[in-house]
C-alpha positions as CSV (number, residue, x, y, z in Angstrom):
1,X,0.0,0.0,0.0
2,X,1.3,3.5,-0.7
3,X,-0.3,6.7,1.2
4,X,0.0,9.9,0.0
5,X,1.6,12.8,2.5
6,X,1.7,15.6,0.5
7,X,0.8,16.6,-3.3
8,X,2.3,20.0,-5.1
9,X,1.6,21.1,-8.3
10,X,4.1,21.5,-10.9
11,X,2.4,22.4,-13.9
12,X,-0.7,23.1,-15.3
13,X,-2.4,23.7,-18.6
14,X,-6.1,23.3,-20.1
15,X,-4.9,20.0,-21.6
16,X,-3.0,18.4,-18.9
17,X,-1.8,19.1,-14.9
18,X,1.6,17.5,-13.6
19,X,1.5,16.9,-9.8
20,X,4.3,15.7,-7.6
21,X,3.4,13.7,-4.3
22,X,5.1,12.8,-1.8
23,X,4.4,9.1,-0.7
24,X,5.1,6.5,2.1
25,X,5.1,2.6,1.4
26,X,4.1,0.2,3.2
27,X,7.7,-0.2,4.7
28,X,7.6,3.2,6.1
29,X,10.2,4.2,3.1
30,X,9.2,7.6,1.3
31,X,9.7,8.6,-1.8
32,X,8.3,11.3,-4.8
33,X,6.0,10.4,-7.4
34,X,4.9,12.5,-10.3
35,X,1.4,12.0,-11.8
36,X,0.0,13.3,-14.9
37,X,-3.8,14.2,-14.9
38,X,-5.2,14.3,-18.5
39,X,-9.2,14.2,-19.1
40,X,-10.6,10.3,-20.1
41,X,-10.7,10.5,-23.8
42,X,-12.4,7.9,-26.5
43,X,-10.4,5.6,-29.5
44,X,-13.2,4.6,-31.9
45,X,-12.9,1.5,-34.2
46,X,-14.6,3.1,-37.4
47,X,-15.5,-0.3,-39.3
48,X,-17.1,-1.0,-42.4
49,X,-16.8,-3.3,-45.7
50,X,-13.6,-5.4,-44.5
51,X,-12.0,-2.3,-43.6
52,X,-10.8,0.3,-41.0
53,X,-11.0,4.2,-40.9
54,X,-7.9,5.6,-40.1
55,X,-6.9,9.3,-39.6
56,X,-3.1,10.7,-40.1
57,X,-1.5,13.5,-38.5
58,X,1.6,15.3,-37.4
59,X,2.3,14.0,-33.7
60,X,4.7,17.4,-32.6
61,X,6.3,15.3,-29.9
62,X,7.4,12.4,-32.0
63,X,8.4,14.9,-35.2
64,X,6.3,13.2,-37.5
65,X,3.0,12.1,-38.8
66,X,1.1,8.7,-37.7
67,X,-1.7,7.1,-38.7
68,X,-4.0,6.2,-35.9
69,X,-7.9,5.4,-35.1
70,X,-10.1,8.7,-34.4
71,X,-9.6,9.2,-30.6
72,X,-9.6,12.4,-28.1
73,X,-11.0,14.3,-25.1
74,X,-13.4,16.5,-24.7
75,X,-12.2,20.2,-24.9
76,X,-12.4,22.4,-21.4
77,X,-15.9,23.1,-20.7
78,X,-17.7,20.3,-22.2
79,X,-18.8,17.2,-21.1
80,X,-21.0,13.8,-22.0
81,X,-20.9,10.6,-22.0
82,X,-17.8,8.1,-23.1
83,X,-20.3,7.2,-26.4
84,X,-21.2,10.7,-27.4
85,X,-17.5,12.1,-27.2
86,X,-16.8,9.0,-29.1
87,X,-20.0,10.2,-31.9
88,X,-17.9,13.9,-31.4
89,X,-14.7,12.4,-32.2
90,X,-15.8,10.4,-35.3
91,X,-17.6,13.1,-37.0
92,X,-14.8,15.8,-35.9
93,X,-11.8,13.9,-37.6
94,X,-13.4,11.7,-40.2
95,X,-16.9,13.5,-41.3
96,X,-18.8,9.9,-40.5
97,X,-21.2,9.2,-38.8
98,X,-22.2,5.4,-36.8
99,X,-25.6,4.2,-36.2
100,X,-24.6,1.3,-34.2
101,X,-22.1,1.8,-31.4
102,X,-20.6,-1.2,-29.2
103,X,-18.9,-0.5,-25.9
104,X,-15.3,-2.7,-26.6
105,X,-13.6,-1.6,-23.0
106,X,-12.3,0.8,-20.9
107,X,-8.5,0.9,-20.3
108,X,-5.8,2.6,-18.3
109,X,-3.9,4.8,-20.8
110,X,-0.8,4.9,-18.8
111,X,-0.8,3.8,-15.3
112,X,2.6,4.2,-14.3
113,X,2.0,7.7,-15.0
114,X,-1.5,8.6,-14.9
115,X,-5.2,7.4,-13.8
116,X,-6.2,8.4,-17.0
117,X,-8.6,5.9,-19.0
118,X,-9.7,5.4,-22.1
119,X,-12.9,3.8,-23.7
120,X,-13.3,2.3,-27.1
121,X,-16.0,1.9,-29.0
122,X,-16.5,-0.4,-32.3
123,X,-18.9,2.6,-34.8
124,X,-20.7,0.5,-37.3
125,X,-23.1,1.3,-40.1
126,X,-21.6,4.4,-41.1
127,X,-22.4,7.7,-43.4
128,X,-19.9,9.7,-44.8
129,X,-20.3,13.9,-44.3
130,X,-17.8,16.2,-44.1
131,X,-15.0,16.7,-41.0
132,X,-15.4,19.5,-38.4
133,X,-11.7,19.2,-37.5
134,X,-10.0,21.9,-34.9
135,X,-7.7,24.0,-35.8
136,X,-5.2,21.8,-34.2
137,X,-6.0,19.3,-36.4
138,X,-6.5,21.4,-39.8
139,X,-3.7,19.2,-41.6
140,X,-5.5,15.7,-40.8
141,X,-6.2,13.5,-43.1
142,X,-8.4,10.6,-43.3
143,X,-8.7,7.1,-44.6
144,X,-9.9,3.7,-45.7
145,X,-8.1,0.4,-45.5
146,X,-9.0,-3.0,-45.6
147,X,-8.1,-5.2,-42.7
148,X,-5.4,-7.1,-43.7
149,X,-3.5,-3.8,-44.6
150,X,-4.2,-2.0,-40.9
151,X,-2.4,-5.3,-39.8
152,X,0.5,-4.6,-42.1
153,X,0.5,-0.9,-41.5
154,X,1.0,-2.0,-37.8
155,X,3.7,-4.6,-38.3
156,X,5.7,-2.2,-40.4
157,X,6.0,0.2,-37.6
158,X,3.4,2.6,-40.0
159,X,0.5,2.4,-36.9
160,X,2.6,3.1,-33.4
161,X,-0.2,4.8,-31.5
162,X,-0.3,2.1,-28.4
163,X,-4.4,3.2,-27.9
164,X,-4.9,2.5,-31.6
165,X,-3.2,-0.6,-31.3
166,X,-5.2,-1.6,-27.7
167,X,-8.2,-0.4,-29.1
168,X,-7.6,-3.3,-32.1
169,X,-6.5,-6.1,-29.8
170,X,-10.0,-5.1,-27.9
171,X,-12.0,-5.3,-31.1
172,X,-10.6,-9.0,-31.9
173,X,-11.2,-10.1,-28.8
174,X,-14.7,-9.3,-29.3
175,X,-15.3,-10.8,-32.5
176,X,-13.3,-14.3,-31.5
């Protein structure tokens, strides 16, 4: 068991706040921990036709652009459920829209870290429309592939978001 016996903040932003406590273990030995506190966010699992949709962008921290499944948080003063950000998400970075949406899990994004979760959602049955992306997100682009090339795509090194990759484990343990 570890107790917490004091807590500081470091840092803090609209998108994120970095806290360091100060902890006791069980043992009676202390130590410092930093935590990360990000909002819960959604990956969605756009599927249709023996395919995947797939959004690329540029990731600033990693100095390049990855191809990933539609995911994010809701911006500072908004709120709803896991399912409707996930509707928000979809329709925000692809332009589609799902009539059937299946709950797939809800993970830990980065538990060493943070208590920050995830859920992902398989969007089924979809429409096409046009994107409403942010301004963050202005050079996005978006994408079909069939199945067997998201696999590939992931093999090559081409998909390295981990939640994109979790969020496809998740769907094939659903369909097996």
């Amino acid at each position: 068991m570890i107790t917490r016996i004091a807590t500081r903040e470091v840092f803090a932003s609209p998108w994120l706040r970095l806290r360091e406590d100060d902890i006791e273990y069980g043992d009676g030995t202390r130590s410092t921990y930093a935590v990360m506190e990000k909002r819960d966010f959604v990956t969605v699992v756009p599927y249709e036709e023996g395919g995947l949709w797939l959004v690329e962008q540029y990731r600033y921290p990693l100095g390049h652009r990855c191809w990933e499944l539609p995911q994010g948080a809701w911006p500072a003063g908004k709120a709803g459920t896991p399912q409707e950000l996930g509707q928000a998400e979809l329709v925000e970075e692809t332009g589609l829209t799902a009539t059937e949406w299946t709950h797939l899990g809800r993970l830990a994004a980065s538990p060493g870290l943070s208590a920050q979760h995830f859920d992902v959602f398989l969007a089924t049955d979809l429409t096409a429309g046009e994107p409403e992306r942010e301004h963050s997100e202005a050079d996005m682009l978006h994408g079909w592939f069939a199945e067997a090339e998201v696999r590939a795509m992931a093999r090559r090194g081409e998909i390295i978001d981990c939640h994109s990759i979790a969020a496809l484990a998740l769907w094939d343990l659903h369909r097996s």
